[in-house]
Structures are given as structure tokens and as C-alpha cells.
N, CA, C and O atoms as a printed pandas DataFrame, in Angstrom:
     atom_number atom_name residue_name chain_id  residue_number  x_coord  y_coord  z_coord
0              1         N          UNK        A               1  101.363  106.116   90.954
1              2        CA          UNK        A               1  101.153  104.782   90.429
2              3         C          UNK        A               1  102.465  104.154   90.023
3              4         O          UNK        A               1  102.475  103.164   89.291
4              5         N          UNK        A               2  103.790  104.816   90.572
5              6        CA          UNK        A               2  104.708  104.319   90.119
6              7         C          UNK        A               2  105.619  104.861   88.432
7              8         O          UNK        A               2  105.552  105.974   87.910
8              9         N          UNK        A               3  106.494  103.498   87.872
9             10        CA          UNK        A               3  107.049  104.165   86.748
10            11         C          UNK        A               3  105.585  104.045   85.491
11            12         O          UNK        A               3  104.881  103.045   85.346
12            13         N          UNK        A               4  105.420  105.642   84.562
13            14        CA          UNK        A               4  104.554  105.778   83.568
14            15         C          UNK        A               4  104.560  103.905   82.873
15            16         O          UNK        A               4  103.671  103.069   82.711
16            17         N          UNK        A               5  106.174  103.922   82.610
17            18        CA          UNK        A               5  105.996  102.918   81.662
18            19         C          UNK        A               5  105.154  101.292   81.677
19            20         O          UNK        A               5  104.789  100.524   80.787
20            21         N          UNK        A               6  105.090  101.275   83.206
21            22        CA          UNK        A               6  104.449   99.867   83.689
22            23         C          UNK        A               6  103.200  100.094   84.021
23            24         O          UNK        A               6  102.535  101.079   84.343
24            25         N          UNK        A               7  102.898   98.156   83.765
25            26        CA          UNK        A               7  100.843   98.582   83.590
26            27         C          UNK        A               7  100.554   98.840   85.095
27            28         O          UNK        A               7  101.315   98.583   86.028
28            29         N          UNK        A               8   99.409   99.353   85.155
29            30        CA          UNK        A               8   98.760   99.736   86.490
30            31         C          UNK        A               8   97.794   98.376   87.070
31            32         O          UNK        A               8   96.973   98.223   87.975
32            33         N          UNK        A               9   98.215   97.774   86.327
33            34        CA          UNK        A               9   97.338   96.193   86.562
34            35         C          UNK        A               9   97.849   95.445   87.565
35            36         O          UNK        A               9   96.947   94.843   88.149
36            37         N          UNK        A              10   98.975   95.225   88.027
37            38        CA          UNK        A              10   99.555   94.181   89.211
38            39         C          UNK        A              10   98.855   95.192   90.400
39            40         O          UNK        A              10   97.817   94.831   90.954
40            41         N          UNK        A              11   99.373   96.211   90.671
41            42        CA          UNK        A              11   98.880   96.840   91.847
42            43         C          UNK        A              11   97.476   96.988   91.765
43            44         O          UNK        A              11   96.819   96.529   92.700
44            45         N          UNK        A              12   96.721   97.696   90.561
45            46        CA          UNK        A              12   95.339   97.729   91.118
46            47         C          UNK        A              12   94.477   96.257   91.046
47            48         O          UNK        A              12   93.307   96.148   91.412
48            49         N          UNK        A              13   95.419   95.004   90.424
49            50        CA          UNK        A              13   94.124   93.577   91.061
50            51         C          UNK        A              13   94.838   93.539   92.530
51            52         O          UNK        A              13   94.114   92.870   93.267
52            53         N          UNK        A              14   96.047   94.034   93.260
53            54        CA          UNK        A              14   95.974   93.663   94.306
54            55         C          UNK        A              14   95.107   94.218   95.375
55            56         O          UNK        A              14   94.807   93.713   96.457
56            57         N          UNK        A              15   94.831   95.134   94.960
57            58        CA          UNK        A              15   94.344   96.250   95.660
58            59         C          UNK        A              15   92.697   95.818   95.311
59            60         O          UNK        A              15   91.930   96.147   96.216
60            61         N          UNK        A              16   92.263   95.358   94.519
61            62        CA          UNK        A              16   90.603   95.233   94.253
62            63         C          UNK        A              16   90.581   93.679   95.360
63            64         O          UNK        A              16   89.579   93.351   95.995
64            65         N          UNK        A              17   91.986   92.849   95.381
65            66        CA          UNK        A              17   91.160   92.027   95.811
66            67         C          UNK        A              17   91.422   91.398   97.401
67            68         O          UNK        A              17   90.988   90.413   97.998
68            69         N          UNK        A              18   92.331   92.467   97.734
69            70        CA          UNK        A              18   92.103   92.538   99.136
70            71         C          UNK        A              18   91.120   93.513   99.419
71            72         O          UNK        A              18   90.791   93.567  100.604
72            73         N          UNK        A              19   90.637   94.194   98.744
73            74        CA          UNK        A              19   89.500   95.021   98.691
74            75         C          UNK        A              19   88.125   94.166   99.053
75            76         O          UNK        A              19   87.288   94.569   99.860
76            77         N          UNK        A              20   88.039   92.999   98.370
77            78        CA          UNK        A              20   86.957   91.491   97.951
78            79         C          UNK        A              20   87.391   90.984   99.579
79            80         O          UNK        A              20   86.474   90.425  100.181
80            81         N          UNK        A              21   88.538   91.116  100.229
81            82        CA          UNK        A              21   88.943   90.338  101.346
82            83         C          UNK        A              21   89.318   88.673  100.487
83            84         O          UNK        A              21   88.601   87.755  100.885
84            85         N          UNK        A              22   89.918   88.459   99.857
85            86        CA          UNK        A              22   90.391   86.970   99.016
86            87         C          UNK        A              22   91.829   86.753   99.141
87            88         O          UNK        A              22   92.688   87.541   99.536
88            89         N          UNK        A              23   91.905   85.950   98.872
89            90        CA          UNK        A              23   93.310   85.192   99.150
90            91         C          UNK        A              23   93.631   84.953   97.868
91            92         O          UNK        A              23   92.734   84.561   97.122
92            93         N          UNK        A              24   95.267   85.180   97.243
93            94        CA          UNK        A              24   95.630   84.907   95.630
94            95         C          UNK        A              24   94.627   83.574   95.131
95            96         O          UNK        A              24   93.878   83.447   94.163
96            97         N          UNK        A              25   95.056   82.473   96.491
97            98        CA          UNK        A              25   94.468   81.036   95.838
98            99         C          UNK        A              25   93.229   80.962   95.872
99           100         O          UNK        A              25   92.816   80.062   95.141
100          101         N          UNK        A              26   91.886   81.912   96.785
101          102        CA          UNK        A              26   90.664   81.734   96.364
102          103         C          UNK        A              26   90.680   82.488   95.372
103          104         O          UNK        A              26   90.029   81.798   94.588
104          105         N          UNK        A              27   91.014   83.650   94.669
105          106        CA          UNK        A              27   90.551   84.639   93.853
106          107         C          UNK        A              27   91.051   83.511   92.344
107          108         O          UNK        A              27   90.320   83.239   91.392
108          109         N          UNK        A              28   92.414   83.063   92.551
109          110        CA          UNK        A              28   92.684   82.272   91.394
110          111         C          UNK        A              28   92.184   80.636   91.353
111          112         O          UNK        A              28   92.740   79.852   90.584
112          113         N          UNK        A              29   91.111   80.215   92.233
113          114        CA          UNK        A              29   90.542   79.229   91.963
114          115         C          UNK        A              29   88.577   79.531   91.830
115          116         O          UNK        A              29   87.762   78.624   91.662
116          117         N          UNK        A              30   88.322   80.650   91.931
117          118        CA          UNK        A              30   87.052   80.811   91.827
118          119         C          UNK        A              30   87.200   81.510   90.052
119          120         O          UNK        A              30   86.316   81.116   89.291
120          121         N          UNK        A              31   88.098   82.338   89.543
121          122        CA          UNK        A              31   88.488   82.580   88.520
122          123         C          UNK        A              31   88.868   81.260   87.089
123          124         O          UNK        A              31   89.043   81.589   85.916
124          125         N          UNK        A              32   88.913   79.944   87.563
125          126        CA          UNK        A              32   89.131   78.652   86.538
126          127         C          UNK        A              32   89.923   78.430   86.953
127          128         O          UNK        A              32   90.160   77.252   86.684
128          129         N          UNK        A              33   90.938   78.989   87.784
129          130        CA          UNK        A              33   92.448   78.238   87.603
130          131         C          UNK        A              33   93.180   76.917   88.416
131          132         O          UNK        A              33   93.184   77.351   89.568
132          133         N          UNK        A              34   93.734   75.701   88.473
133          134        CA          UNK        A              34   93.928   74.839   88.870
134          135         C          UNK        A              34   94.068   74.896   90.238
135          136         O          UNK        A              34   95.069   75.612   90.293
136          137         N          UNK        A              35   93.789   74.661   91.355
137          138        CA          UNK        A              35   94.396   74.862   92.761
138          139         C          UNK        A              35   95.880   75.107   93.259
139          140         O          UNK        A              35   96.377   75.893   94.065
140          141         N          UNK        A              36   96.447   73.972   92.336
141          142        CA          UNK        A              36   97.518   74.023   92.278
142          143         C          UNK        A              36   98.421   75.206   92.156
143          144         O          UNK        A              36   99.121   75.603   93.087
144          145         N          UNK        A              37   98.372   75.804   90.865
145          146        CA          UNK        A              37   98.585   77.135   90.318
146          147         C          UNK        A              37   97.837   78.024   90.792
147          148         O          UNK        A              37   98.383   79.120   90.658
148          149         N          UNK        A              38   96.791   78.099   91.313
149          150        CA          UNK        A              38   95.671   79.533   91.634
150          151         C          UNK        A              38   96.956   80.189   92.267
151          152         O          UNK        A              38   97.601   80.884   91.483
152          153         N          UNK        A              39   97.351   80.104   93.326
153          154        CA          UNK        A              39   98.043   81.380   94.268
154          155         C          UNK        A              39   99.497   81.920   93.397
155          156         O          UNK        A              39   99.802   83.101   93.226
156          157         N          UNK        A              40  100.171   80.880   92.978
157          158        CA          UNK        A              40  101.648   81.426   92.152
158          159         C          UNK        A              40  100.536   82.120   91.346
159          160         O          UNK        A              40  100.194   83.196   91.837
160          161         N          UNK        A              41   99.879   81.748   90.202
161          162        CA          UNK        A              41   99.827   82.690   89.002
162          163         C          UNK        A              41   99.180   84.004   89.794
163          164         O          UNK        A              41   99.803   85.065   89.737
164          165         N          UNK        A              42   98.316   83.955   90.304
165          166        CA          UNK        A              42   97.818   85.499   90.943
166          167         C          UNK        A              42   98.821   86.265   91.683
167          168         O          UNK        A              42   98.544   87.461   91.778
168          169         N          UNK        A              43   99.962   85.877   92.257
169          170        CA          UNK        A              43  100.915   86.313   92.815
170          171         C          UNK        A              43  101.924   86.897   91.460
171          172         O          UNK        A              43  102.450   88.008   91.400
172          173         N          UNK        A              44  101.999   85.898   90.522
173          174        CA          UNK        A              44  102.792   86.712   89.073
174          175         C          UNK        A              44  102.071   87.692   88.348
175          176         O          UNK        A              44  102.613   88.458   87.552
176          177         N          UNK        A              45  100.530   87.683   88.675
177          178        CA          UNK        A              45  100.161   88.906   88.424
178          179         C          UNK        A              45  100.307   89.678   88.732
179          180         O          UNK        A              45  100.631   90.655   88.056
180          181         N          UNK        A              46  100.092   89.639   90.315
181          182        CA          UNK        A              46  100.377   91.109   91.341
182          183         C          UNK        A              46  101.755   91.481   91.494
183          184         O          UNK        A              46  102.215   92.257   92.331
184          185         N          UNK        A              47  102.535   90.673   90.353
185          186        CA          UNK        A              47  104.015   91.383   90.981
186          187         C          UNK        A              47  104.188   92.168   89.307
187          188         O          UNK        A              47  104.983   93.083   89.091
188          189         N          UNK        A              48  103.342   91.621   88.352
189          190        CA          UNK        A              48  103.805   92.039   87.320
190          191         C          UNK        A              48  104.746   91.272   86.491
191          192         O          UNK        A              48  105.256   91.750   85.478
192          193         N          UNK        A              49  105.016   89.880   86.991
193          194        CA          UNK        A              49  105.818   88.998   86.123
194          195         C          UNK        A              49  105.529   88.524   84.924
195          196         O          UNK        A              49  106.316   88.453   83.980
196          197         N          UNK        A              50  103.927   88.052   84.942
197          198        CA          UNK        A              50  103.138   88.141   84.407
198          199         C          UNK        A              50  101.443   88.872   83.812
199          200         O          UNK        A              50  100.519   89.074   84.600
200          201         N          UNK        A              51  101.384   89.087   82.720
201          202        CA          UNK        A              51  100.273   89.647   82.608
202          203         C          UNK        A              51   99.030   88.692   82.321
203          204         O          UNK        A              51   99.126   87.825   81.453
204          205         N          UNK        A              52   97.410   88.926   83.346
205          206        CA          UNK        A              52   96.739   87.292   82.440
206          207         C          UNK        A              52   95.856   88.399   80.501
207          208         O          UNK        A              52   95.748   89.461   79.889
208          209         N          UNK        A              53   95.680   87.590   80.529
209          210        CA          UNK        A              53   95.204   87.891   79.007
210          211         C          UNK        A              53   93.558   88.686   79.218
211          212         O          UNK        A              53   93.230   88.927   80.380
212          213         N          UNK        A              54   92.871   88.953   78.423
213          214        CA          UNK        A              54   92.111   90.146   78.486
214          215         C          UNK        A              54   91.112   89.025   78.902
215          216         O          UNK        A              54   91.132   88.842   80.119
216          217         N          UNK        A              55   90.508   88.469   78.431
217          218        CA          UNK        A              55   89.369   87.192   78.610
218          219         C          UNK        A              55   89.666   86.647   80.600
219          220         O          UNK        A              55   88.656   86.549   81.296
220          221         N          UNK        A              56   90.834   86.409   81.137
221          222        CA          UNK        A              56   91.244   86.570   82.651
222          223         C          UNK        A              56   90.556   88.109   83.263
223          224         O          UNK        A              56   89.792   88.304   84.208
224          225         N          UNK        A              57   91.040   88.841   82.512
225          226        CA          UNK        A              57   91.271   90.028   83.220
226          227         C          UNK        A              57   89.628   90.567   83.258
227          228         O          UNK        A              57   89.386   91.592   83.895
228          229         N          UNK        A              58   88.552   89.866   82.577
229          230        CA          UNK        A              58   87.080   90.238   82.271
230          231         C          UNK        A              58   86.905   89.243   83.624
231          232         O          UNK        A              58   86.325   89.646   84.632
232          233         N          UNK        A              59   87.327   88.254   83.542
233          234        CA          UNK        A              59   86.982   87.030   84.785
234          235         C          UNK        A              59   86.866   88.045   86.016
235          236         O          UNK        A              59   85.897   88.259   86.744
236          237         N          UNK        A              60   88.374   88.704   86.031
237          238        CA          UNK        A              60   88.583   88.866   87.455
238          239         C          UNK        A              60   87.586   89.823   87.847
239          240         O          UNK        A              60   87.087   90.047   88.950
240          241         N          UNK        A              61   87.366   90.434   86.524
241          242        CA          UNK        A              61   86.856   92.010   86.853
242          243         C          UNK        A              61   85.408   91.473   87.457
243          244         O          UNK        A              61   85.053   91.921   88.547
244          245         N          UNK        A              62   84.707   90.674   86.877
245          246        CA          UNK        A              62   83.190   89.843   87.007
246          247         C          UNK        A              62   83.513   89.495   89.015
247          248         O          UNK        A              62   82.651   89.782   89.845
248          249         N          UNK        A              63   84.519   89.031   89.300
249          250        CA          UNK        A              63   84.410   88.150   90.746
250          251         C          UNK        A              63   84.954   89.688   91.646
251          252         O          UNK        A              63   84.291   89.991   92.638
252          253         N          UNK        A              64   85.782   90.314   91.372
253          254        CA          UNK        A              64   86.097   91.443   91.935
254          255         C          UNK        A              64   85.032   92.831   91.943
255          256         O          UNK        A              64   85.219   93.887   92.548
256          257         N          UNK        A              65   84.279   92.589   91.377
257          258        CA          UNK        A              65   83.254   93.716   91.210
258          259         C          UNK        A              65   84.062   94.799   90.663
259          260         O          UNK        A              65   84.363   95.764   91.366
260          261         N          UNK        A              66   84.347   94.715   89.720
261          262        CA          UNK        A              66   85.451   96.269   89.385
262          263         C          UNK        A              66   85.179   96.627   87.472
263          264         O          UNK        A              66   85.184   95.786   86.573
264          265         N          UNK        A              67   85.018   97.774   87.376
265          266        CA          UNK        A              67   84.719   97.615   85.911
266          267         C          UNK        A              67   86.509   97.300   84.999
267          268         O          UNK        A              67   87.561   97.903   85.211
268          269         N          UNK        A              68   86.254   96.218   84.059
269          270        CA          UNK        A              68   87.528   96.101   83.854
270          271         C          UNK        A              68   88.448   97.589   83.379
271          272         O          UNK        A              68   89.674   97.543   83.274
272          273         N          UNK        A              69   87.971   98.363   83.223
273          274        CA          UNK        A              69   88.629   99.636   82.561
274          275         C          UNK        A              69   89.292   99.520   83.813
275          276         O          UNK        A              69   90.501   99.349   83.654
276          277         N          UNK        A              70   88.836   99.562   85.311
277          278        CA          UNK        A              70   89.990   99.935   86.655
278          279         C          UNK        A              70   91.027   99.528   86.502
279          280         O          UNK        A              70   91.963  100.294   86.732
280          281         N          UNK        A              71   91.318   98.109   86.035
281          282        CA          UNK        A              71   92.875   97.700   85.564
282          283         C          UNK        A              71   93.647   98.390   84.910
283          284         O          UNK        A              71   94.856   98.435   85.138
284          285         N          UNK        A              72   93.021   99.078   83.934
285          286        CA          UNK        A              72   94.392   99.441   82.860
286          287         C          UNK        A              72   94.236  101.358   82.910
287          288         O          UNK        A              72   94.834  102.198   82.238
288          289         N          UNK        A              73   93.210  101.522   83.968
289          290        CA          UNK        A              73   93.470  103.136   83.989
290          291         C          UNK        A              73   94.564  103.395   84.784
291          292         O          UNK        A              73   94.768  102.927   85.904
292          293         N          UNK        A              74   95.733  104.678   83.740
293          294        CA          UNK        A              74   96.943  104.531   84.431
294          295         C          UNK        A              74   96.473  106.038   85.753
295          296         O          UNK        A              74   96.513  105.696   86.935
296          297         N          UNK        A              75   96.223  106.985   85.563
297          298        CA          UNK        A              75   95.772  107.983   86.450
298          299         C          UNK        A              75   94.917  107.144   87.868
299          300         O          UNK        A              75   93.869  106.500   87.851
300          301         N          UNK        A              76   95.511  107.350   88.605
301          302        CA          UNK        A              76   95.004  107.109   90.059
302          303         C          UNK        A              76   93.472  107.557   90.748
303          304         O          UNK        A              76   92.668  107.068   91.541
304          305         N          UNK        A              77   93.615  108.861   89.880
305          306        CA          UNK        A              77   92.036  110.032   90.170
306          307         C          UNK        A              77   91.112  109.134   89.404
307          308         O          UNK        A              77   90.378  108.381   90.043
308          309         N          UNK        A              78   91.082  109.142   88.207
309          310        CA          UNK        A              78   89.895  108.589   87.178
310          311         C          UNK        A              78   89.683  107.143   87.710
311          312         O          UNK        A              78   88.550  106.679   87.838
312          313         N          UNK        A              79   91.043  106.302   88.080
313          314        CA          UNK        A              79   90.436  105.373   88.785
314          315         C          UNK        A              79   89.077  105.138   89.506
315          316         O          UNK        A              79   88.035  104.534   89.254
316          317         N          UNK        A              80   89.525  105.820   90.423
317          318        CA          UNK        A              80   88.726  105.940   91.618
318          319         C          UNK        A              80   87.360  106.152   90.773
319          320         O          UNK        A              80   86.404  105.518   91.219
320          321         N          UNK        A              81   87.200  106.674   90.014
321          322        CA          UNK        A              81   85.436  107.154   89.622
322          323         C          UNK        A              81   85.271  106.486   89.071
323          324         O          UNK        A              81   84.091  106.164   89.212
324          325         N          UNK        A              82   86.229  105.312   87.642
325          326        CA          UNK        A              82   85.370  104.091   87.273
326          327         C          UNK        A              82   85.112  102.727   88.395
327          328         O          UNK        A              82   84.498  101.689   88.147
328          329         N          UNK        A              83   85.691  103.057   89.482
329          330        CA          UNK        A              83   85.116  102.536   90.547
330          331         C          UNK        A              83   83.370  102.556   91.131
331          332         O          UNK        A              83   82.518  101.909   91.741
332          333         N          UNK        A              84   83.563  103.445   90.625
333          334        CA          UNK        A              84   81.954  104.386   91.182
334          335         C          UNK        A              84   80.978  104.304   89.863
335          336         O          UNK        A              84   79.854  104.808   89.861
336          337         N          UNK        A              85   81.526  103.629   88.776
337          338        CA          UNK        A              85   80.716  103.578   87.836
338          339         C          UNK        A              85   79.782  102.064   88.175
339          340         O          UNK        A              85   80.565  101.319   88.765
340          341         N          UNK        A              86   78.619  101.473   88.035
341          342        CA          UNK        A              86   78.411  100.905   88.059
342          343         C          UNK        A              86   77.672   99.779   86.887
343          344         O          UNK        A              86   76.482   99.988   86.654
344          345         N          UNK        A              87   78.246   98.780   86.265
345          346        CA          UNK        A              87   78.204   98.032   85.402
346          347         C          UNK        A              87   76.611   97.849   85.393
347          348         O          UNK        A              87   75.963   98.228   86.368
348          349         N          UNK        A              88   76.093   97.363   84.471
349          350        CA          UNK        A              88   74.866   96.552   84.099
350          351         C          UNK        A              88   74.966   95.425   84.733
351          352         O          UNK        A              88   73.867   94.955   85.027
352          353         N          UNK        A              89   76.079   94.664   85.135
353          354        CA          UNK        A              89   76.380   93.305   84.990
354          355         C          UNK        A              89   76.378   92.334   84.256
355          356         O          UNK        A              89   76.799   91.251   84.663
């Protein structure tokens, strides 16, 4: 997953949402965000420039189908199984 010290969040929303098959600017305009901005800010996510705030990161998790814990689990293995967990919705 890279260096311990960095979040596991840029790589695994990139990875959930080419997973979804989405584009930065649909994923960041079905998520609230301006058209304008949808693709830069999802792109400063996935690089890690920026982080979005926890209330975003519930958004994404809702349109990505992913339980939000997948974002911030740093282990690669456990990932994978809160993948397999399946939400209430």
C-alpha cells in the first residue's frame, strides 16, 4: 500500500471507482460537486493533495458501493473482506 505514513484513501477511491467504471467528473458531480470542479477535486483526491472530509468520504462510499471503513483500512488483506462485508444501506 505504499509509505505506512500516508492515507490509503487516494489509491483505494481510485481503485473503487474505476471499479464503479466512472470518470473523476461523473463520480465528482453525482457526489454534489460543481461540474466545474467535479474532475480537479476527485483527481486531488486520488493523488492525495487533498483529503475530502468524512461527510464526502460517506458520499462517496454511498455512490461507490464500498463500506466507508475500505478507505481508511491501511492493510491491503482486511481490505479486501470489508469489501465483502455488506452494508444495510
Amino acid at each position: 500500500m505504499g509509505k505506512h505514513s500516508e492515507s490509503p484513501l487516494p489509491s483505494r477511491l481510485k481503485i473503487a471507482r474505476k471499479t464503479a467504471g466512472l470518470s473523476q467528473e461523473k463520480l465528482g458531480i453525482m457526489a454534489g460537486l460543481d461540474e466545474s470542479t467535479a474532475s480537479p477535486r476527485m483527481n486531488q483526491y486520488e493523488k492525495g493533495v487533498h483529503a475530502p472530509d468524512f461527510r464526502m468520504v460517506k458520499t462517496l462510499s454511498k455512490i461507490l458501493k464500498v463500506p466507508t471503513a475500505y478507505f481508511y483500512c491501511e492493510e491491503d488483506e482486511l481490505a479486501k473482506i470489508i469489501l465483502t462485508f455488506k452494508s444495510k444501506g
